[in-house]
C-alpha positions, 0 to 999 in steps of 0.5 A: 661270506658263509654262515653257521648255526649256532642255535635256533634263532642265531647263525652267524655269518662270516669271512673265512679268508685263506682257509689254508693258512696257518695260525688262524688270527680272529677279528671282532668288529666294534659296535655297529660295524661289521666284518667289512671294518676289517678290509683294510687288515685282511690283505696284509694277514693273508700276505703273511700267510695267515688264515683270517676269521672275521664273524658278523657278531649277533645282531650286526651285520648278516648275523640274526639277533635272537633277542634277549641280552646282547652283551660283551660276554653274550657275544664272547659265548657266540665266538666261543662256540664259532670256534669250537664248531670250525674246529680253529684250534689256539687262535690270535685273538683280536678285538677292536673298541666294543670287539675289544671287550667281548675278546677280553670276556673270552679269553677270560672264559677260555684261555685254552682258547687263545694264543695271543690278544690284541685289544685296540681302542676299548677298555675293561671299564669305562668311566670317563672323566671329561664331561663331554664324553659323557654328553656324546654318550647320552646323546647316543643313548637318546638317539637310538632309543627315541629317535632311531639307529640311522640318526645315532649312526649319523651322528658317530659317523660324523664324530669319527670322521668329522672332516670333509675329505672324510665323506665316503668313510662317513657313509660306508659306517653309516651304511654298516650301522644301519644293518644292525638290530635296533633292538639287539644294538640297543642291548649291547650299547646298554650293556657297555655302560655296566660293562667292568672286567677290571678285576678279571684281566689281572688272570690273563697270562697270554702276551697282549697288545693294546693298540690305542689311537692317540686322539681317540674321542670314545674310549679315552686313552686314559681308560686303554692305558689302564687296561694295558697296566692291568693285564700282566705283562701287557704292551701298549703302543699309540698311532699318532694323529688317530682317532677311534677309527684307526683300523680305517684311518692309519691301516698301514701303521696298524698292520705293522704293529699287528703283524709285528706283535703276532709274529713274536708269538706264532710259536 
C-alpha cells in the first residue's frame, strides 16, 4: 500500500500491483469498501500480466477526507489526477456499484484517458420502481444520519450477505464500512440519490462492459440494463445466482468475463 498527495488535506492511499505490467487495468471500489474488495480480481489480472491500480477513494479507506462535497464526480476528479501524477498512461477503467458512477463521470470528463470501461452492478440514474428498494435506502439514510455508520454498515452487510454460511464475508464488509468518514460517507451516499449521467453516456465511444449480478437487491438490473443501452455500443453480460456483491460472490466467473472483454481490447 503506498500513498499520494493530491492536495492539502487529501492523499490517497493505494495498491500498486505488478508495477512492470502492461496495460495498467484501474479498479474503483463501491460505497464503503475499500481496495481489499478487489482481492479476489487481482490474482487473476496480474496473471495476465497486467499492472493493477487500486486506490482507496477519498474518505474510504486509508484515504483522508478533506471535507466538502464527496460526489461521483468529486471522486472522478481525485482519480484523474492519481492518473496524471503516476503517469499510467491510457488505462482499462473499472468500476464497481458507487465506483461504477464515479468511472462513467471520468470517462465522460477525459476520454483521452481510458482505453476500455467496465462498469458492474451500478447505474447512470437510479430510480427504482419497487417500493422495497426505496424503504432499504431510507432505512440507510436514516441509519448513517441518526443512528450511525457501524449499524448502517451492519445493516448492508446483512442484505448483501444475508445467509449463514456468509459470516466472514458479513464481517470483512462491516470492517471495511466502518473505516470510512461518517461525514465524507454521508455526502457520497446523498449525492447518489441526485446522481444522473443519463444524458451524458450517449457521448462514450470507448468499448464498455456492464457486468450485472442477476439478483442484485441495490441497483436494479432494470436500471444496468438501461445504462448498457445508453452507451454506444455497449455489452452487457449477467452472472446468475449473484447479487450485488458479485466480485466477492462468483470471483471466478467475474474474472473471466473481465479478462475476456480486456483482452479484446489491449490493442
Amino acid at each position: 500500500m503506498t500513498e499520494q498527495f493530491i492536495e492539502p488535506g487529501l492523499t490517497i492511499h493505494y495498491q500498486d500491483i505488478n508495477k512492470n505490467g502492461s496495460p495498467v487495468v484501474l479498479l474503483l471500489h463501491g460505497l464503503g469498501a475499500t481496495c481489499e474488495s478487489w482481492q479476489l480480481q487481482t490474482p487473476a489480472l496480474v496473471d495476465e500480466g497486467y499492472r493493477v491500480i487500486v486506490p482507496d477513494m477519498r474518505g474510504f479507506g486509508k484515504s483522508t477526507y478533506p471535507g466538502g462535497n464527496n460526489s461521483p464526480e468529486v471522486l472522478a476528479g481525485d482519480v484523474s489526477r492519481l492518473i496524471d501524477k503516476l503517469q499510467l498512461g491510457i488505462i482499462h477503467l473499472v468500476g464497481m456499484s458507487l465506483g461504477g458512477t464515479v468511472a462513467l463521470e471520468l470517462v465522460i470528463a477525459r476520454p483521452e484517458l481510458v482505453k476500455s470501461l467496465v462498469i458492474t452492478n451500478s447505474f447512470a440514474k437510479l430510480r427504482p420502481r419497487n417500493l422495497s428498494l426505496w424503504v432499504f435506502y431510507l432505512i440507510r439514510l436514516f441509519l448513517v444520519h441518526l443512528i450511525g455508520i457501524e449499524t448502517q454498515a451492519q445493516y448492508v452487510a446483512d442484505r448483501l450477505f444475508p445467509e449463514p454460511g456468509e459470516e466472514l464475508e458479513r464481517n470483512t464488509f462491516k470492517d471495511q464500512v466502518c473505516q470510512s468518514n461518517p461525514q465524507g460517507y454521508r455526502s457520497t451516499m446523498r449525492s447518489l440519490a441526485f446522481f444522473d449521467v443519463s444524458n451524458d453516456v450517449g457521448k462514450i465511444g470507448h468499448p464498455t462492459l456492464v457486468i450485472t449480478g442477476e439478483k442484485d437487491s441495490v441497483v436494479p438490473p432494470e436500471s444496468q440494463t438501461e445504462l448498457a443501452h445508453l452507451i454506444p455500443g455497449a455489452e452487457q453480460k449477467y452472472i446468475e445466482s449473484a447479487g450485488h456483491a458479485v466480485i466477492v460472490e462468483k470471483p471466478g466467473e467475474y474474472n473471466h468475463l473481465l479478462i475476456e472483454f480486456l483482452q479484446v481490447h489491449n490493442d
